[in-house]
Each structure stands twice: as C-alpha cells, then as structure tokens.
N, C-alpha and C positions, 0 to 999 in steps of 0.2 A: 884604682885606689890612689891613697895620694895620703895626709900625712895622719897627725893625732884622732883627728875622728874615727877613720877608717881604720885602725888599730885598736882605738875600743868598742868600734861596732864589732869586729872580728873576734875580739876576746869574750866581750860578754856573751855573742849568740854562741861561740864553740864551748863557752863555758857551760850552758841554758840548755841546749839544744844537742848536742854532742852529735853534731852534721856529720855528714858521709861526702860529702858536696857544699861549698859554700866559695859561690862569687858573686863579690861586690865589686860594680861598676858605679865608677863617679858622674854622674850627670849634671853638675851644675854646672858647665861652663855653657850646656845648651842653655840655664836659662842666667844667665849673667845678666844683669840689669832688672829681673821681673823681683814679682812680690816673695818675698822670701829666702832673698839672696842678700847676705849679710858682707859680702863681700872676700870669707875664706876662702871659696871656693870648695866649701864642704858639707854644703846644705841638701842636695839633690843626690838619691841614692836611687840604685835599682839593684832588686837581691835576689838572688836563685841561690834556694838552699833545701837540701836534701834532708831530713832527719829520719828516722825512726819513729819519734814521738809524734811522730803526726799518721802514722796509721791509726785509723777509726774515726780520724776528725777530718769534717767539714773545712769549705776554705777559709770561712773566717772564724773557725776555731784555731787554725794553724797561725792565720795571721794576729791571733790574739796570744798565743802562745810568743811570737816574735815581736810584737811590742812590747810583751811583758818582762823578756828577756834585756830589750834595750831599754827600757825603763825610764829614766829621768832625760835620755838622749833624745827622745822623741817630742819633748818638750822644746829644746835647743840643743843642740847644733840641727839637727834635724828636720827640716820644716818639709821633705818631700821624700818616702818612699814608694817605691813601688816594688811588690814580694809577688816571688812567688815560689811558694813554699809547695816542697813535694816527697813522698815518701820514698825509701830506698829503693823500692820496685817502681815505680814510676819514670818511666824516662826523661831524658834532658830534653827544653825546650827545642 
C-alpha cells in the first residue's frame, strides 16, 4: 500500500463489503512508464478480499459487487485491478 488511494480503496470496500480478509498490494511500480501510469505511483492494484456477501455469487458477480463499492475510483486514480474476491470459507490464495 502506499498513500491517499490505498486508504480510500480500504475505506470504501470495508465500508461496501464488510471483509474478513482484505489485501491490497501496489503494483504500479512494475508498470512504471507503461499505458496507465499517471505518474503517483497509485494506479496498479491487486486485491484479495474475503467477504460474506459474496456467498452464492459467481466470480464476476463478486467482482462487480467490488467495482461497485470503488465507484468513481475505478474511473481514476485506478486504471488497473486485479481481484480476487472470495467467501469466508474459501481459502487464501
């Protein structure tokens, strides 16, 4: 993690989703220079997160549940996730 993004990606999905599990790893600096790199250093995420609300759903239900929750984030500052979203019986990658 690293500074203001990664603080309201955190806020809104624990707010959204009320996780059992949730980390975010920064991956922008792997793509430093490519398409979609605005220069923060806070554009490339990757997210393991646990919820509740995603027993019964598919995985692009779950992952539509967690764009929903980031909302207007996923427009900008956001230009790359990768989720992976999984229920509280489910185990860690």
């Amino acid at each position: 993690m690293t500074g203001n993004t990664s603080q309201e990606i955190i806020r809104r999905l624990t707010e959204a989703l009320e996780p059992t599990h949730l980390q975010l790893d920064n991956d922008s600096a792997k793509h430093a220079g490519h398409m979609g790199d605005d220069g923060s250093g806070e554009t490339h995420w990757s997210l393991d997160i646990a919820s509740a609300q995603f027993v019964g759903l598919n995985r692009v239900q779950r992952q539509r549940l967690v764009y929903k929750a980031l909302g207007d984030l996923m427009d900008n500052p956001i230009h790359a996730l990768a989720i992976r979203a999984r229920t509280t019986e489910e185990p860690p990658a």
